[in-house]
C-alpha positions in Angstrom: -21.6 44.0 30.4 -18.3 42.4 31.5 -15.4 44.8 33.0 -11.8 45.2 33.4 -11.7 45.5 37.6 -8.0 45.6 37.5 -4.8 46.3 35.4 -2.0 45.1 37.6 1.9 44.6 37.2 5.1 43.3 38.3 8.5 44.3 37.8 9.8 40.4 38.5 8.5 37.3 38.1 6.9 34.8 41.0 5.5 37.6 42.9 1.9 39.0 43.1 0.9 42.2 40.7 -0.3 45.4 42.1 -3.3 47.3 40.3 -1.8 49.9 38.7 -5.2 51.9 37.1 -4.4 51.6 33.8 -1.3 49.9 31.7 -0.4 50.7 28.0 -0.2 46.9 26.0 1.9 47.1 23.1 1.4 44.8 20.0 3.1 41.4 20.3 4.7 42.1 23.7 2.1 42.4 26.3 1.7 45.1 29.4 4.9 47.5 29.6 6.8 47.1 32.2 5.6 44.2 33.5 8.2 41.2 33.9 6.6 38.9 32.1 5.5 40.6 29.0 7.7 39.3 25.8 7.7 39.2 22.5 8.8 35.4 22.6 5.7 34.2 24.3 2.1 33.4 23.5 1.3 34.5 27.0 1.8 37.6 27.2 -0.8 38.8 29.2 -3.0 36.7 31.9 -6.1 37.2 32.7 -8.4 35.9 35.7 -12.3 36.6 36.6 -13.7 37.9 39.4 -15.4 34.3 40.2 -12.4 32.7 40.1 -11.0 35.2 42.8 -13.8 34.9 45.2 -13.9 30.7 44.9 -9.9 31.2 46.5 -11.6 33.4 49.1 -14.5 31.4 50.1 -11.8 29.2 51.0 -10.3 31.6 53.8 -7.6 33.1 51.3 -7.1 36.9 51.6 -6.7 37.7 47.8 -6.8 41.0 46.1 -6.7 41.6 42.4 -3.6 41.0 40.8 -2.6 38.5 43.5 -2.4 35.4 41.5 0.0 37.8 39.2 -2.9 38.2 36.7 -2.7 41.4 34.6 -5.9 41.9 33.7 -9.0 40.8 36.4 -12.6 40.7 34.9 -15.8 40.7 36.0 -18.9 39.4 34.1 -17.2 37.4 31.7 -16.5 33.6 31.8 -13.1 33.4 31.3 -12.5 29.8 31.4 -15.2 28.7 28.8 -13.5 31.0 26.2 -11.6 28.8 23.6 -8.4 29.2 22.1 -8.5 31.6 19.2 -11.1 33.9 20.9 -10.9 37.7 20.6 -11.6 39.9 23.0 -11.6 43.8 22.7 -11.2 46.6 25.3 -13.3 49.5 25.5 -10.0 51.7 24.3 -9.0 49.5 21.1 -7.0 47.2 22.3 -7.5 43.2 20.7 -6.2 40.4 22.8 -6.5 36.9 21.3 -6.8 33.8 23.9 -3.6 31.1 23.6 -3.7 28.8 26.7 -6.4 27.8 29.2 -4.6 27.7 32.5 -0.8 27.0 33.6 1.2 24.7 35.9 0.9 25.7 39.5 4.6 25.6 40.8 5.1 23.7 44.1 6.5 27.1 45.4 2.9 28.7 44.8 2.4 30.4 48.4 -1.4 30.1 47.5 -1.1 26.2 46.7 1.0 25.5 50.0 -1.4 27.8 51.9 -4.3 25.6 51.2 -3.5 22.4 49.0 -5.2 24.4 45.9 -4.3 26.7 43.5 -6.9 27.8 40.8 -4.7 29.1 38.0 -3.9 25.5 36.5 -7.9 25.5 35.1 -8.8 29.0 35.5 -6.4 31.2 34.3 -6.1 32.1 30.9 -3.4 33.7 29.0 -3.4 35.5 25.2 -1.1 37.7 23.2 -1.6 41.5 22.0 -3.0 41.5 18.7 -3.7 45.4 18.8 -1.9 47.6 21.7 -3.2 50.7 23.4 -4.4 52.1 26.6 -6.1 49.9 29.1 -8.2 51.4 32.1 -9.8 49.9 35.0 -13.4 50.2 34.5 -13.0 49.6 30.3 -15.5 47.3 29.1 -14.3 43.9 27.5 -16.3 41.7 24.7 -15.9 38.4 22.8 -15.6 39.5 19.1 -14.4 36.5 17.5 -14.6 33.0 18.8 -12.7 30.2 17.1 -14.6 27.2 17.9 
């Protein structure tokens, strides 16, 4: 059964997210309060697995969840062979659907200059609020639609 380890925010962009225990995602907007939810965007919310996390740490990077300014971190779910289109719903209600595989890795990335390597470009996935609500840490997370 994949998990939600980790709801985590910013209030600016270009800076790691701190877990925050739970966040409230509104409809069309992404995780309140967080500086890069918006209603212009199809990426308002990022997510990023567990395995993705511990591949930057078996390569001698200290990296908590949230620290590649993902919003949501999962465990037990394979993130990156999820195509666009793909639903996912939270254990509260709360219906993400997937828009982009991965994102360009700015040449300011401090992970990227640290090591020559930055994960997020293939493995971090991004999707709009379809359905808002409450989202906790611990909250189970399933595929209910796929698109492909």
């Amino acid at each position: 059964m994949a998990r939600i380890l980790a709801v985590c925010r910013s209030n600016k962009k270009g800076i790691s997210k701190q877990p925050i225990g739970e966040g409230l995602f509104r409809e069309n907007y992404g995780l309140v309060d967080d500086a890069h939810a918006d209603s212009g965007t199809h990426r308002q919310v990022s997510l990023l697995a567990l395995a993705s996390i511990e591949k930057m740490q078996s390569l001698g990077i200290e990296l908590d969840c949230g620290g590649l300014a993902e919003n949501l971190t999962v465990a037990g779910l394979e993130l990156i062979s999820l195509p666009i289109g793909t639903r996912l719903a939270i254990e509260q209600g709360v219906i993400l659907e997937v828009t982009q595989i991965g994102k360009e890795c700015h040449t300011a990335c401090a992970i990227r200059r640290q090591v020559g390597y930055c994960i997020m470009p293939t493995e971090g996935i991004f999707a709009r609020v379809i359905k808002g609500g409450l989202v906790k840490t611990g909250d189970e997370i399933k595929v209910i639609k796929d698109e492909a």
